[in-house]
C-alpha positions, 0 to 999 in steps of 0.5 A, spaced: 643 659 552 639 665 549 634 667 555 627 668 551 624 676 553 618 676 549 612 676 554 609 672 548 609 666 544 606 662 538 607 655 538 607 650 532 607 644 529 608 640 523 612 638 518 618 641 514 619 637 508 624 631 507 626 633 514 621 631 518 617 633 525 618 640 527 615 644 533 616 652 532 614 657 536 616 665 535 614 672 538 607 674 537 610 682 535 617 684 534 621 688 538 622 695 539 628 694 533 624 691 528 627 683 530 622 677 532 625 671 535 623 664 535 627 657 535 625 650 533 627 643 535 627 636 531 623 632 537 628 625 534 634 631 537 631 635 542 636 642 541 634 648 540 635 652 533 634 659 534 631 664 529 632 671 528 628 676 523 623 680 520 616 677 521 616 674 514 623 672 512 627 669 518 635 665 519 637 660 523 645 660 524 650 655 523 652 651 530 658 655 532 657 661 528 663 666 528 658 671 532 654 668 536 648 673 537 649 676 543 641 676 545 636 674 543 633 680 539 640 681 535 640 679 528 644 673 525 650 675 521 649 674 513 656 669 513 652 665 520 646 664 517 645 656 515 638 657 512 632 662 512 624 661 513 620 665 509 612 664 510 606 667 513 603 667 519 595 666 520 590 663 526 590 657 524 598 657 522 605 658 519 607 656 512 612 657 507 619 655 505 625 654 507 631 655 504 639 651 505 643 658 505 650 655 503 646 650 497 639 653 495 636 646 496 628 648 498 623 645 503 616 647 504 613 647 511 607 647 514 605 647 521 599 648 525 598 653 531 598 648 537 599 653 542 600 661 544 603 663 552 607 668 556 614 665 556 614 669 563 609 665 566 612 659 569 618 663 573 612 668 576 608 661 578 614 658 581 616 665 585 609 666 588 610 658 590 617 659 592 614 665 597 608 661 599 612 655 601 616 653 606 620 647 601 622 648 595 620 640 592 612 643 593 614 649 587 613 642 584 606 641 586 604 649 584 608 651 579 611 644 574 613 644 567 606 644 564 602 644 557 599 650 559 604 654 562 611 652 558 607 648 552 613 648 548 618 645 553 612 640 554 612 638 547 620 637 548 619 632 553 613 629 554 614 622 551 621 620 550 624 617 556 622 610 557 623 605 562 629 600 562 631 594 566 627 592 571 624 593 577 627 595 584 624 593 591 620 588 595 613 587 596 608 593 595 614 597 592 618 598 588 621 603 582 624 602 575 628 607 572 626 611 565 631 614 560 630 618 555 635 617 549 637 624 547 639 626 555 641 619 556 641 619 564 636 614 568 632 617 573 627 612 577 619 612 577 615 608 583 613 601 578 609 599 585 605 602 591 599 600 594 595 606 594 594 609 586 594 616 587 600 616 592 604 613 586 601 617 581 602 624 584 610 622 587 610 620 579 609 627 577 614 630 581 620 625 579 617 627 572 619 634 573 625 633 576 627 629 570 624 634 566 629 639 568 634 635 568 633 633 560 632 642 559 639 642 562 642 637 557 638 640 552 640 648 553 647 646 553 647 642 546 643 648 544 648 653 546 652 651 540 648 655 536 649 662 541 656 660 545 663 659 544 664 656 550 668 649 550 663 645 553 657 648 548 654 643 544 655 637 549 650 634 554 654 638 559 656 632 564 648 630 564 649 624 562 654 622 567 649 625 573 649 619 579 642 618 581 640 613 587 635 611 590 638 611 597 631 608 600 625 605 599 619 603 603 612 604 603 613 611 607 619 613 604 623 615 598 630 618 598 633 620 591 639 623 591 642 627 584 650 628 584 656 629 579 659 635 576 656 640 570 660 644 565 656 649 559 662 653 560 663 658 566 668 659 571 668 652 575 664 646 573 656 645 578 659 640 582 653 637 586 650 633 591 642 633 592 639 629 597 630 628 596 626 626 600 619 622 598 613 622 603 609 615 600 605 617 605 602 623 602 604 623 596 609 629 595 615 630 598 617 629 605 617 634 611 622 631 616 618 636 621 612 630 620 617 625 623 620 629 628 622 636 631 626 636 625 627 644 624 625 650 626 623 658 624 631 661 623 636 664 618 637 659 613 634 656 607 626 658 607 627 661 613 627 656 617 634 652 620 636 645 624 631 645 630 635 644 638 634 636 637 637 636 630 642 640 633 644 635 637 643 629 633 648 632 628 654 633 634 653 626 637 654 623 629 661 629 629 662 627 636 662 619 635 667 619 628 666 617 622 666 609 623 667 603 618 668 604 610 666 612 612 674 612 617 678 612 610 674 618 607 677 624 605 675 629 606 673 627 613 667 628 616 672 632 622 674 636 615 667 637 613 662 638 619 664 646 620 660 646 614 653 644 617 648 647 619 648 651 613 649 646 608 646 640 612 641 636 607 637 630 610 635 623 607 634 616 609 639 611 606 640 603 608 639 599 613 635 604 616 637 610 618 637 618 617 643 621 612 647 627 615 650 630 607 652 636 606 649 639 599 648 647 596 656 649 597 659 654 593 666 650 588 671 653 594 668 647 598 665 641 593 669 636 595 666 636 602 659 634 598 655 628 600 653 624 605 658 624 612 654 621 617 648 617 619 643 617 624 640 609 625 631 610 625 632 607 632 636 613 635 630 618 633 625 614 637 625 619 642 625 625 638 619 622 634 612 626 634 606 622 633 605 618 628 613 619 625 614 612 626 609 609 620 615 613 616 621 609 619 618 603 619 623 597 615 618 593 611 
């Protein structure tokens, strides 16, 4: 993926003929070398097909080109070039022609202006959340993928997945996964809960961490027009993502994201991610609400694991794998050296707190995972008021 530097972009919508819908966007002035950029994607695909030009006459390059344009102010070699748009811009819009490079063939296109933005503006808001908050899932809350700060990628998305098969859970709750087809992993979405507004605003937040996901996917289609990577053009191991719900209730939500991404690089991203949900409130879970869970301290946001984690943690390790978990490899003696740095919780069945190890570099991936549990009853001396309502069992 070419990396957009341009702090601002013009996005369109429209037609391009015999072709069907396209959304464009492209720089609003050209580089120091004369050169506008811009891409454009077919919503049936999703991939991103850049272009490369002056402002009226610009070329998008054949997948796997020769050479690929080493940044996105480079210019598209003469024998790359697949096809060239030639038109003008105004207030109101974009059109002109396009022209097929290798057969001559012409189509005219006319877009409308739907949008304009700075293309920096979604990262600098997720940095000012990321400094202000003390859990990365509330940057979703502050700073997420919307029409008015990413109005191309929303177009992107917006729409596609679908939910399939039916739904999950007893009760007042439950979920139901949707799928968009062009990435092709499922990712759940509460279908039922007593109180609207909790189930609309935890809607959102899975939105944004499919959302994500589905970008990934897509990027790595597109690298097919800027890499020659082996993995450019695939869905880079997206659609093989394994996603759980590893426990439901009214209170809580546990989803956990893992497999193994490769769009070229050294070593595949082989991961394992565990996410909570608080049903309660309405956005993610801070174990702290349930109990003593963390404290100011070194590690991510900095904070690490409190004393009464701690604890927990060593009665799990000191106790042993038991059942399924005892034929495990590598064990759970193999792998809890790695906590407290890479320790991530969650809430999984019957009814307990989920010790795993997430966030490790490829060196130590096969310890990712969940290594032990901790039954809700265990935590009852450590609950803080009001953290029972979180591990009542429905």
């Amino acid at each position: 993926m070419l990396d957009v530097h341009a702090a601002q972009r013009t996005v369109y919508k429209g037609t391009l003929q015999g072709a069907g819908e396209v959304v464009l966007e492209l720089d609003d002035t050209a580089g120091a070398d004369g050169v506008v950029s811009g891409r454009y994607f077919y919503p049936r695909s999703g991939v991103d097909i850049p272009l490369r030009g002056t402002g009226d006459l610009l070329y998008e390059p054949k997948p796997r080109p020769a050479r690929p344009p080493a940044s996105d102010q480079a210019t598209i070699d003469a024998a790359d070039r697949a096809a060239s748009w030639q038109g003008a811009r105004d207030a109101k819009g974009y059109r002109g022609q396009w022209t097929d490079t290798r057969t001559g063939k012409q189509r005219r296109f006319d877009l409308q202006r739907v949008a304009a933005y700075d293309t920096d503006q979604l990262e600098r808001d997720r940095a000012q959340a990321r400094a202000a908050q003390t859990d990365l899932g509330d940057i979703d809350l502050k700073a997420g993928i919307d029409a008015a700060r990413a109005p191309y990628e929303t177009l992107k998305l917006a729409g596609h997945a679908k939910p399939v098969g039916k739904d999950v859970g007893a009760g007042a709750v439950a979920y139901r996964v949707w799928v968009d087809p062009r990435t092709r992993f499922a990712y759940p979405r509460l279908s039922r809960h007593p109180d609207a507004q909790v189930m609309r605003r935890v809607n959102d937040l899975l939105e944004q961490r499919h959302w994500r996901k589905s970008l990934g996917a897509l990027e790595c289609m597109a690298s097919a027009y800027t890499s020659t990577n082996p993995g450019a053009g695939t869905l880079g191991g997206f659609d093989e993502e394994d996603i759980n719900v590893t426990w439901l209730s009214r209170a809580l939500m546990t989803v956990t994201e893992a497999g193994s991404l490769d769009c070229g690089g050294a070593h595949p991203f082989n991961h394992f991610e565990p996410y909570t949900f608080d049903l309660l409130r309405g956005e993610y879970l801070d174990w702290n609400r349930v109990f003593d869970a963390y404290a100011p301290g070194k590690h991510t946001f900095g904070r690490e694991p409190s004393a009464a984690l701690s604890r927990l943690v060593e009665q799990v390790v000191k106790a042993g794998p038991s059942g399924s978990q005892a034929e495990q490899h590598p064990s759970l003696e193999d792998c809890a050296d790695l906590w407290p740095q890479y320790l991530a919780l969650g809430a999984t069945s019957p009814g307990a707190l989920s010790l795993s190890v997430s966030g490790v570099g490829h060196a130590s991936g096969a310890c990712l995972g969940t290594h032990g549990r901790v039954p809700f009853q265990a935590l009852r001396p450590y609950l803080k008021p009001g953290g029972q309502a979180y591990l009542a069992i429905d």
